[in-house]
C-alpha positions in Angstrom: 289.5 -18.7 141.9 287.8 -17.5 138.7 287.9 -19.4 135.6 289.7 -16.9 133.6 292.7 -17.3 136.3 293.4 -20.8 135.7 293.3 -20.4 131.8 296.5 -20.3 130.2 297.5 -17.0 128.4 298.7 -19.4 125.6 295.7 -21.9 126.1 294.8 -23.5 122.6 291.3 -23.8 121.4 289.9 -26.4 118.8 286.6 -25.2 117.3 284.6 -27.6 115.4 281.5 -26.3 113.3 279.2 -28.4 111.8 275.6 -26.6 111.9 274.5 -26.8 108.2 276.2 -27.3 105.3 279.9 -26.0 106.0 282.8 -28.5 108.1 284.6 -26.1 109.2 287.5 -26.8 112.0 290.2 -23.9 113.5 292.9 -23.4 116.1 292.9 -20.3 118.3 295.4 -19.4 121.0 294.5 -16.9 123.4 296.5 -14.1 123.3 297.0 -11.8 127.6 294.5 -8.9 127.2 294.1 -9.3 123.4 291.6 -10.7 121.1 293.1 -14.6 120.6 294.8 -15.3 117.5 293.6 -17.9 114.5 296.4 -20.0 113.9 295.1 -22.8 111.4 292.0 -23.2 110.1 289.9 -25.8 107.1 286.7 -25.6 105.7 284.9 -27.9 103.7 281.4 -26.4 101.6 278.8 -28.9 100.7 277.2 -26.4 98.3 278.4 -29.0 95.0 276.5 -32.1 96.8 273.2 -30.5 97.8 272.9 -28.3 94.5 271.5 -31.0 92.9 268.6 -31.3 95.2 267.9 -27.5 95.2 268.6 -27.2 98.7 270.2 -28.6 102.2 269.4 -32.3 102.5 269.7 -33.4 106.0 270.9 -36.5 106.1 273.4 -36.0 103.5 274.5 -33.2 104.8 275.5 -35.0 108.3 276.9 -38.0 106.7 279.4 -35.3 104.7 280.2 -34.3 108.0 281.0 -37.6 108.8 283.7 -38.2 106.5 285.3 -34.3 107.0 286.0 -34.0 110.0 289.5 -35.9 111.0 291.0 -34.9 108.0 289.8 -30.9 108.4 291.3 -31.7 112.2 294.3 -32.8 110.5 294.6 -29.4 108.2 293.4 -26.7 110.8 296.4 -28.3 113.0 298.7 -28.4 110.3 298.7 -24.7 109.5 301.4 -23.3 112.7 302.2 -27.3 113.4 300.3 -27.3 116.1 300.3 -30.7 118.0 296.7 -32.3 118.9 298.0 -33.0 121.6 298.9 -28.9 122.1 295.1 -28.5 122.5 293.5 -27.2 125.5 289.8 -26.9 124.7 287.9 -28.6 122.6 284.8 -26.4 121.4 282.0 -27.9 119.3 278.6 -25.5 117.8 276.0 -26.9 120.0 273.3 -25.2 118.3 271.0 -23.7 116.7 270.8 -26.0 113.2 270.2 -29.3 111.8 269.8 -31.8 114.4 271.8 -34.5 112.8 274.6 -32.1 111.5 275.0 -30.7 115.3 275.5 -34.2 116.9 278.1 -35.0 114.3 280.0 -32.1 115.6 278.8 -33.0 119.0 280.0 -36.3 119.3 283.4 -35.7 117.3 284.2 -33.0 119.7 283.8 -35.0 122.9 284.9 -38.1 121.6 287.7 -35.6 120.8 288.1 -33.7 124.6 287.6 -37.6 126.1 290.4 -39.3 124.2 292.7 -35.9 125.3 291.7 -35.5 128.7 290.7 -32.2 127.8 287.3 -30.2 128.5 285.0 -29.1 125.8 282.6 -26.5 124.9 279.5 -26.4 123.3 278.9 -22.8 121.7 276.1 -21.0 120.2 276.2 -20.6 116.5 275.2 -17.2 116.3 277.4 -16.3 119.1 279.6 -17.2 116.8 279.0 -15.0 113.7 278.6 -12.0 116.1 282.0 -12.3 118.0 283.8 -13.4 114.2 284.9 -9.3 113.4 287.1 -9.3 116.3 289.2 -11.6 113.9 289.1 -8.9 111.2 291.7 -6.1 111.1 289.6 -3.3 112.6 288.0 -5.1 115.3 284.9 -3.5 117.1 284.8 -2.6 120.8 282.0 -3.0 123.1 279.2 -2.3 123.7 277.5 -2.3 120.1 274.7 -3.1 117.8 274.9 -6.4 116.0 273.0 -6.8 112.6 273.0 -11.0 112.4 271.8 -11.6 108.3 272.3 -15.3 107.8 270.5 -18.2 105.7 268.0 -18.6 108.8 267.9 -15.8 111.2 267.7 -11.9 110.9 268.1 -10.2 114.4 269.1 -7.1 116.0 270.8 -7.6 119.3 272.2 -5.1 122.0 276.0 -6.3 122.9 277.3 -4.7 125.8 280.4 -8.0 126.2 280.5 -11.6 125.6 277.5 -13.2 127.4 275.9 -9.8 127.3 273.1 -10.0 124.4 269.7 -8.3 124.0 267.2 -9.2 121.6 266.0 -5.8 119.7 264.4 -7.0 116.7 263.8 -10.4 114.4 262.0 -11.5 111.6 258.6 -12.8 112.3 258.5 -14.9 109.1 261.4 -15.7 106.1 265.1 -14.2 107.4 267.2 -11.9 104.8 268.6 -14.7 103.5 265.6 -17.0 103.0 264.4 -14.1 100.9 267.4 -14.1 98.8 267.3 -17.5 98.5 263.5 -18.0 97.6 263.1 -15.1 95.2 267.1 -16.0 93.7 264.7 -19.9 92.9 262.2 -18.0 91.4 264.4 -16.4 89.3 265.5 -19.6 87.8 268.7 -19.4 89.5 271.0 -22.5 91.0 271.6 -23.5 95.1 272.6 -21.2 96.8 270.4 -18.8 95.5 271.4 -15.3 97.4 275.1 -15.1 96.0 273.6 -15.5 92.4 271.0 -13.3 92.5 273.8 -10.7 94.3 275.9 -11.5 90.8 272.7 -11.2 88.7 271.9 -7.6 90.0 275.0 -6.2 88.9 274.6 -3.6 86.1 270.5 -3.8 87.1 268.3 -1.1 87.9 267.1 -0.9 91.7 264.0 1.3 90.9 263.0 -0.7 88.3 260.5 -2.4 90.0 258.6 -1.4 92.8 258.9 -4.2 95.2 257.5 -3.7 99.4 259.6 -3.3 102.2 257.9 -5.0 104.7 257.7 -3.3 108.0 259.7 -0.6 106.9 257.9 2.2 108.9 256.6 0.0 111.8 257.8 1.9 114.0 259.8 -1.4 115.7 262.7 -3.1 114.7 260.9 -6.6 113.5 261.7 -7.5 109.9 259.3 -9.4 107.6 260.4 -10.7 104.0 257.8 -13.4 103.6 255.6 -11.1 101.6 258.6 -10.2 99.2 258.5 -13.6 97.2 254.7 -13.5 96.8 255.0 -9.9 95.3 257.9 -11.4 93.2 256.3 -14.1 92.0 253.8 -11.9 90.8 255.7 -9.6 89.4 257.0 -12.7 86.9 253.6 -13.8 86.6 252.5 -10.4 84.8 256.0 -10.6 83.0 255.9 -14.4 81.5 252.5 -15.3 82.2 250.9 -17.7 84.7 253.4 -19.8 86.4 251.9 -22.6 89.3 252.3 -21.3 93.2 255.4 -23.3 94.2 256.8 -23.4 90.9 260.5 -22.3 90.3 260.0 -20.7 87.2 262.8 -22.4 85.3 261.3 -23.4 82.3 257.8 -21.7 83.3 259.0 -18.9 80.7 262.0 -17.1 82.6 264.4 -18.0 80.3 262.1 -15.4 78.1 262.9 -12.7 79.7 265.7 -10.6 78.5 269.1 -10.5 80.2 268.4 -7.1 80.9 264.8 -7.8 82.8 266.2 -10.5 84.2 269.0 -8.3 86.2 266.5 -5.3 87.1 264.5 -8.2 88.6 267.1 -9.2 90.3 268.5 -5.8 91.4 264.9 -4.2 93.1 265.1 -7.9 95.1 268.1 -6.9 96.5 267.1 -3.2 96.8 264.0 -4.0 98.8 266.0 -6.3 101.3 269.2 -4.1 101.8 266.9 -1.1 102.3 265.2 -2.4 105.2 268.1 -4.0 106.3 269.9 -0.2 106.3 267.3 1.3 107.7 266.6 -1.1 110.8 269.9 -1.5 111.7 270.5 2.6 111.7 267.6 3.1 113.8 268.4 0.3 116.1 272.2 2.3 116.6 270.4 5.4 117.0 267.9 4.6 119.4 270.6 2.8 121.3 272.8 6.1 121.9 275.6 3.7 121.1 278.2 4.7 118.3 279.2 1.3 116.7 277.0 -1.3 114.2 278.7 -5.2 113.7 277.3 -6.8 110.8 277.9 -11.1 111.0 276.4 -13.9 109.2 276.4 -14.9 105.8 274.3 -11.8 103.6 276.9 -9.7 105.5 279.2 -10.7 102.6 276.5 -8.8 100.6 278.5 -6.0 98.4 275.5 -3.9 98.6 274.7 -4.1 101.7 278.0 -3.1 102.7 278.3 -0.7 100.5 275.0 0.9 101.6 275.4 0.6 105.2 278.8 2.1 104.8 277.3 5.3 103.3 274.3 5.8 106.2 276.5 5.0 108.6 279.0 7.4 107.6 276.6 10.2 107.2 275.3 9.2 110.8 278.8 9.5 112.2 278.5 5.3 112.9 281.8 3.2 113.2 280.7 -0.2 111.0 282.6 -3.6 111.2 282.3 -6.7 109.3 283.9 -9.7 110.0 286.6 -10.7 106.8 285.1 -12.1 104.1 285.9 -16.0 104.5 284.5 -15.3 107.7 280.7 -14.3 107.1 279.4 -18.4 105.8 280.2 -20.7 108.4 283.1 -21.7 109.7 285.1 -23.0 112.5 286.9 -19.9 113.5 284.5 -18.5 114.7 283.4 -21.0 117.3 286.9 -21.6 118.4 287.4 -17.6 118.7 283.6 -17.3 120.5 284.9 -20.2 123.5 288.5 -18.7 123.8 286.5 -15.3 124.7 284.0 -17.0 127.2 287.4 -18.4 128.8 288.5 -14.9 128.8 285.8 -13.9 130.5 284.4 -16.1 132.8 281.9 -16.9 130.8 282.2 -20.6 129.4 281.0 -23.6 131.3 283.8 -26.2 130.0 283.0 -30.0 130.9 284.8 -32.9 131.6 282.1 -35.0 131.5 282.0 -35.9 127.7 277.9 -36.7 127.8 276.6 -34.1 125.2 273.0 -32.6 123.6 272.1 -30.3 121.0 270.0 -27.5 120.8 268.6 -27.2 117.4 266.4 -24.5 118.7 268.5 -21.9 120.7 267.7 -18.6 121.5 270.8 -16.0 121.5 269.5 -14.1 124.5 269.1 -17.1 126.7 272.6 -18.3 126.3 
């Protein structure tokens, strides 16, 4: 007898994410023939802590974890009054990440399933992002194209079903959002760098500055965005004088620039990513034959992104779907929604067995 026959129409799902920087824990229930439905969720953002340092810190980061969890368990259940006991499935992001931050998740999650008698899950993070628009109010269908733009990866992936993912295209060097993030530092601007530099660039001009889009007319669908903060950095150089490789910039002489400068700067960064970004992603839907493009992961929150992939894709006759908004960082929804769907499909290899790994390092395609 197949998996999915012995699952419960009703069958509840606990998803625990705990990658990076975000605790985020959610309740699904899987819904006969329909995409299963969030009923509580919590999330907890370490962005206050690790500003201070510039960037993630590690150990602090699982230690947060740590102390987040039970009572996030405790909200996420809280939201339809959902017994613990209620719970099913207990799913948990085995990877990719941060080692330390996974096994927090890890462990909490089978300590979790043990204590409950109940099987757990480990799920792919990405996985994740790309299945999170079937909780959004137009849902895709499949087979599609998935754009994934987060803090660490940048890939293009053929989805013909859950379980079903080819690699297309990735970066071979910095991901979208490293870009955002290291150009947003040079900048001068506070952690996390890619949603401030996204409110600098407001009112900017895109064409202000000429700034390369790397691998634009490869003639593949690889990204590169390594070479855009050198040519930043540059840029400032010329525009404030010498600052030291490395250096931030914040006191170098940014604070010189104009508020004006400052936001053109800011808008051609965000031009020269989105563009490729656009144009990738069209060519990849094209080449494809398909008709629809998901865009997951945290720079899919991106207003002009969205707002520029909306317009090609329109022109090109391409359905586009985003996950909600609360949905692109992190979160436990999505990991919880991603092991109700392997369920679903037969896909998901739940264990009783409570003995767990990580895999900070995990390919999408080899899931």
């Amino acid at each position: 007898m197949k998996l999915s026959q012995l699952v419960s129409s009703k069958s509840l799902v606990l998803g625990i994410e705990s990658s990076c920087d975000e605790t985020g824990v959610a309740v699904v229930q899987m819904c006969s023939g329909k995409t299963p439905e969030l009923l509580g969720a919590a999330l907890h953002s370490q962005i206050e802590m690790h500003r201070a340092y510039g960037g993630v810190v590690p150990e602090l980061a699982s230690r947060d974890h740590i102390r987040r969890l039970i009572p996030l368990t405790n909200e996420a259940l809280a939201g339809r009054n959902t017994a613990l006991n209620a719970i099913d499935y207990v799913a948990y992001t085995r990877g990719p990440g941060l080692a330390g931050a996974l096994l927090v998740g890890a462990g909490a999650a089978c300590a979790l399933g043990s204590a409950l008698g109940k099987p757990v899950i480990g799920v792919h993070h990405l996985e994740g992002h790309l299945l999170s628009p079937f909780l959004s109010a137009d849902p895709p269908q499949f087979p599609f194209i998935a754009l994934l733009v987060s803090g660490g990866h940048t890939q293009l992936m053929r989805v013909d079903g859950v379980g079903e993912y080819a690699l297309l295209g990735e970066t071979i060097d910095d991901a979208a959002g490293e870009a955002f993030d290291k150009t947003a530092k040079l900048l001068g601007l506070p952690y996390p760098g890619g949603p401030q530099l996204a409110k600098l660039a407001e009112g900017g001009d895109p064409a202000a500055f000429k700034f390369p889009r790397p691998l634009l007319h490869s003639g593949d669908l690889d990204f590169s965005f390594a070479g855009l903060k050198t040519a930043v950095l540059t840029q400032i150089k010329r525009l404030v004088g010498d600052v030291p490789e490395g250096a931030t910039v914040r006191g170098a002489g940014i604070e010189s620039l104009s508020e004006a400068t400052r936001r053109d700067l800011a808008s051609s960064i965000q031009a020269a990513i989105t563009e490729v970004l656009v144009k990738k992603s069209l060519k990849a839907v094209l080449q494809s034959g398909l008709q629809r493009l998901v865009v997951a992961g945290g720079v899919g929150a991106n207003r002009s992104l969205r707002e520029q992939l909306n317009a090609a894709c329109a022109k090109a006759g391409i359905r586009v779907h985003y996950p909600e908004l609360h949905l692109c960082t992190d979160n436990g929804a999505m990991i919880a929604l991603a092991a109700a769907m392997r369920l679903q499909t037969d896909k998901a290899q739940p264990s009783r067995d409570y003995a767990f790994d990580v895999k900070p390092r995990w390919p999408l395609d080899q899931v």
